[in-house]
C-alpha positions as CSV (number, residue, x, y, z in Angstrom):
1,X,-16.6,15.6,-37.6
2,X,-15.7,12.3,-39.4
3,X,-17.1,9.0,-38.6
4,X,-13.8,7.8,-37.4
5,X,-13.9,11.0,-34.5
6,X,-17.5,10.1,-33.8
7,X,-16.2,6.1,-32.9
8,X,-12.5,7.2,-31.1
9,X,-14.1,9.6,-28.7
10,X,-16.3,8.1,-26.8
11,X,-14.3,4.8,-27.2
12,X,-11.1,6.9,-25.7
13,X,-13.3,7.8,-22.9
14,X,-14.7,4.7,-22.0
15,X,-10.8,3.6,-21.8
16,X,-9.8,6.6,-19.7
17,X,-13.0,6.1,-17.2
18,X,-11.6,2.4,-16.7
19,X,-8.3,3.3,-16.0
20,X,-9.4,5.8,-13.2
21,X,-11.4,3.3,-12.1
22,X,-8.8,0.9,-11.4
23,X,-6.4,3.4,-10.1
24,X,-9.4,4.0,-7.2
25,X,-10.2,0.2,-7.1
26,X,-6.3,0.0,-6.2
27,X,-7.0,3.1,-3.0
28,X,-9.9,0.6,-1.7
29,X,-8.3,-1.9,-0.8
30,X,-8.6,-0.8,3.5
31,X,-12.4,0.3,2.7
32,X,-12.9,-1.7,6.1
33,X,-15.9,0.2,8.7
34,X,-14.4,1.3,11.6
35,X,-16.1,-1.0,13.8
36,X,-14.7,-4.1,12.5
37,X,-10.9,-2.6,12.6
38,X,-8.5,-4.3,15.4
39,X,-7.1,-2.0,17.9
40,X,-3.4,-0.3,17.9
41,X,-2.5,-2.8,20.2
42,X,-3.2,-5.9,18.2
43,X,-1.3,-4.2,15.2
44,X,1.7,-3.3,17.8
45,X,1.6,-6.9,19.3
46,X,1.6,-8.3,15.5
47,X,4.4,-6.2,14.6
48,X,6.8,-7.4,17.6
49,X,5.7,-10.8,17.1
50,X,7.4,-10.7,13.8
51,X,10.6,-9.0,15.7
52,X,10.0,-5.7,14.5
53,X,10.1,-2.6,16.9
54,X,7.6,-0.1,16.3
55,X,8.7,3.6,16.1
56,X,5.1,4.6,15.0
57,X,1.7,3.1,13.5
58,X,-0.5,5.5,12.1
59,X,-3.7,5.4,9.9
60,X,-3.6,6.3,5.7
61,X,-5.7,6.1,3.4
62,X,-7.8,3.8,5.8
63,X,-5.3,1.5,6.4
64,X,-2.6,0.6,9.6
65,X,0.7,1.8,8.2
66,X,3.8,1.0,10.8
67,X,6.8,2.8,10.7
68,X,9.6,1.0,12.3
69,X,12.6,-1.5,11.6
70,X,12.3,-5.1,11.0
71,X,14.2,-8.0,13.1
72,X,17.6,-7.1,11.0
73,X,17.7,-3.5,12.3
74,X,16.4,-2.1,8.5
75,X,14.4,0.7,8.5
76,X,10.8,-0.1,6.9
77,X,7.5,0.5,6.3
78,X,4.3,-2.1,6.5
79,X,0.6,-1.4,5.2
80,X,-1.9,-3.7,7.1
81,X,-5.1,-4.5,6.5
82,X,-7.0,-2.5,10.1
83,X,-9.5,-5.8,9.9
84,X,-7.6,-8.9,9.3
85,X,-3.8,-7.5,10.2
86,X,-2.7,-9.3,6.8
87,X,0.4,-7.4,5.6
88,X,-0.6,-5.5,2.2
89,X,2.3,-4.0,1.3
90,X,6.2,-3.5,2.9
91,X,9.2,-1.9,2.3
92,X,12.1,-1.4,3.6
93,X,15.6,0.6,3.0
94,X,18.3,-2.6,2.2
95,X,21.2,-0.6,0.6
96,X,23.6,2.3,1.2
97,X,22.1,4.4,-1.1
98,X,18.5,3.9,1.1
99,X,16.2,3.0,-2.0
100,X,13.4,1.5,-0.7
101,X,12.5,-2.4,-1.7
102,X,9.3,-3.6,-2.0
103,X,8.2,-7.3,-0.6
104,X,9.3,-8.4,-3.9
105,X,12.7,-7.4,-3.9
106,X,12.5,-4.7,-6.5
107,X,13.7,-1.4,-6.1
108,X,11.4,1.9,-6.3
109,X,13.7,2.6,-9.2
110,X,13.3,-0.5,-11.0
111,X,9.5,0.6,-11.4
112,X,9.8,3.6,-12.7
């Protein structure tokens, strides 16, 4: 094995145990204990105090995730934090085609 193997091996590693990392790091971010989580109820109340109507709020990957549609009538989806109720992520469908946008306005597809 060359000298040049000996160096890009391990250094390719290292590179591909980071980006795993931040690809869990990025799953964590509801790592909240059980105890300290509000109820359904507070997550339901937040939701309609924002004009949304609930259709269901359910639990993934440790986090509150609502199903529903927002004051407008558009179907969407919310992530909250089960501690502090602070929105982490939403979506909704906005055009006749039903691509989901993000918070930011950009389309799934403008990601990809």
């Amino acid at each position: 094995m060359s000298m040049i193997h000996l160096i890009l091996a391990p250094a390719a590693f290292v590179v591909a145990l980071g980006l795993a990392g931040a690809a869990f790091a990025q799953d964590d971010r509801c790592s909240v204990p059980m105890a300290d989580w509000q109820p359904r109820e507070a997550v339901r109340k937040m939701a309609e105090a924002q004009g949304w109507k609930v259709a269901r709020i359910k639990i993934d990957d440790g986090c509150y995730e609502i199903h529903g549609f927002d004051a407008e009538g558009r179907r969407m989806d919310v992530e909250i934090n089960p501690a502090t109720l602070q929105i982490l992520e939403f979506e909704f469908e906005d055009d006749e085609h039903g691509r989901k946008r993000n918070r930011g306005g950009e389309s799934d597809e403008d990601n990809d």
